[in-house]
C-alpha positions, -999 to 999 in steps of 0.1 A, spaced: 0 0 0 13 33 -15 17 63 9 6 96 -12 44 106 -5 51 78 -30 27 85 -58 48 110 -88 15 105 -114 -28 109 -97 -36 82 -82 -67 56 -100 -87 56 -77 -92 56 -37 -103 32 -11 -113 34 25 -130 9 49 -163 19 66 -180 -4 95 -202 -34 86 -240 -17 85 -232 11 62 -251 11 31 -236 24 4 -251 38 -26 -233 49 -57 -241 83 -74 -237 77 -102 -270 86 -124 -273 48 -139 -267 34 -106 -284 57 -84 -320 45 -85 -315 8 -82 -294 19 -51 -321 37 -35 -348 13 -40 -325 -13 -24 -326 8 6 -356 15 8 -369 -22 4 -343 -30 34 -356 -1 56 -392 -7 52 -393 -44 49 -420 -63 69 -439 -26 72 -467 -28 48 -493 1 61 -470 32 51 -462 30 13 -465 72 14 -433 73 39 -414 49 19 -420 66 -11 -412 100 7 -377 84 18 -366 81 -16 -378 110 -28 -358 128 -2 -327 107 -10 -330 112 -49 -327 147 -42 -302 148 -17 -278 119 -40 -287 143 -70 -276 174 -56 -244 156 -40 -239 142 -74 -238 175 -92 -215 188 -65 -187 165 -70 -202 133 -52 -194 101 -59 -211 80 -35 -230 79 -4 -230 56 29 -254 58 56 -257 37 83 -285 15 93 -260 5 124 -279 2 159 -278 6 196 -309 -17 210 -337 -1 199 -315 32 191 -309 39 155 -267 52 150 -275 72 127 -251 91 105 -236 93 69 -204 97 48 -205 115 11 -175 114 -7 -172 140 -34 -143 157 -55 -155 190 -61 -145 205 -97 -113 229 -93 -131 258 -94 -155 248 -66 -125 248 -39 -103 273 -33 -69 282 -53 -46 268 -22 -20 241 -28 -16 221 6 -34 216 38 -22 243 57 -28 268 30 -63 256 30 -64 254 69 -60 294 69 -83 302 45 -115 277 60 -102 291 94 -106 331 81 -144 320 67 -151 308 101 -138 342 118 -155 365 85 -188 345 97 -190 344 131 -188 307 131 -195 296 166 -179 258 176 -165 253 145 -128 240 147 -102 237 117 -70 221 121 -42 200 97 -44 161 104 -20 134 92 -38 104 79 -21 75 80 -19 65 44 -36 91 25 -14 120 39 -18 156 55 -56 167 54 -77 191 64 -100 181 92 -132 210 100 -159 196 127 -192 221 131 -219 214 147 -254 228 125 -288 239 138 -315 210 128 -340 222 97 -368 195 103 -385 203 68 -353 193 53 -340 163 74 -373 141 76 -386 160 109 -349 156 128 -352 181 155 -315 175 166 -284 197 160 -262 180 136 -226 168 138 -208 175 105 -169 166 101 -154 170 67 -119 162 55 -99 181 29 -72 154 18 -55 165 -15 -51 139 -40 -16 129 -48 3 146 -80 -26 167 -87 -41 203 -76 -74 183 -66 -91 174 -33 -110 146 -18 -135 152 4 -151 135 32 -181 145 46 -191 129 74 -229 139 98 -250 126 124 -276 143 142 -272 121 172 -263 152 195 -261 131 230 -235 107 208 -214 131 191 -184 124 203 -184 91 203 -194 91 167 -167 117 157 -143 87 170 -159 66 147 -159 92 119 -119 98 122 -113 62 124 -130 56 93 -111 88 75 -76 72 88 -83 43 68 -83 61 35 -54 50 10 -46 53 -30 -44 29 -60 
């Protein structure tokens, strides 16, 4: 397994290993739909009295995966992962945004300064920024914020959400990978940002 120090031409493609119970679901237009039917067959299995929610859980996933496609997204986990009778939910889009979506920076720390100076121009409150070494994949950018819930727009979720995105530039090229990791599991946020970075460490190149 190649460390990005060692890669002098981009990289084929990326890998990274996420826990057993994570659904993932390509976002890609020809693959989307059979993707989110899938999960929607898996969630809703052995509940036969509420076609009009199952239909308005893949509505609201068709829109999401559509908008995170034409952002840069390549696919999409989420996690059907539980406590007992508690859900753990949470998901993980990776996307590479096209080069004039992210800022004209050339390393981590670059980048660091100028997500750090948005936070200050905004008023961000919580949000921290900081360069992280992955252990494979190489220095990232690692931003945790935590985001008022919007009920109409997260299927009734009244929770503040836990967002943590990596920046981690892609080997030989001006280009960046993104991970973008949520939950709205307030109470659990911390334990699931544990589970989020150990997932991100795992990320390597082929």
């Amino acid at each position: 397994m190649k460390t990005a120090d060692e890669f002098s031409s981009p990289p084929v493609d990326y890998n990274l290993i996420v826990p057993d119970g994570w659904f993932q679901i390509s976002l890609q237009p020809e693959e989307r739909d059979r993707c989110i039917v899938a999960l929607a067959d898996l969630q809703f299995r052995g509940i036969d009295n509420a076609p009009h929610l199952k239909q308005e859980f893949m509505r609201d996933l068709q829109k999401k995966a559509k908008n995170a496609y034409a952002s840069g997204g390549t696919e999409l986990y989420l996690s059907l992962l539980t406590a007992g009778p508690v859900p753990l939910a949470s998901s993980l889009l990776i996307s590479v945004p096209a080069p004039d979506d992210c800022p004209p920076v050339s390393d981590a720390g670059e980048l660091a300064e100028h997500l750090a100076g948005r936070t200050e121009r905004s008023n961000g409150d919580g949000e921290e920024v900081g360069v992280t070494r992955l252990e494979v994949a190489g220095t990232a950018v690692r931003v945790r914020r935590r985001d008022a819930a919007v009920p109409e727009a997260q299927m009734g979720n009244t929770l503040p959400t836990t967002n943590v995105t990596y920046y981690v530039p892609i080997p030989a090229t001006k280009r960046w990978l993104m991970l973008n990791f949520s939950t709205p599991l307030d109470p659990l946020a911390d334990q699931m940002v544990r589970l989020f970075d150990t997932v991100a460490n795992t990320l390597h190149w082929s």
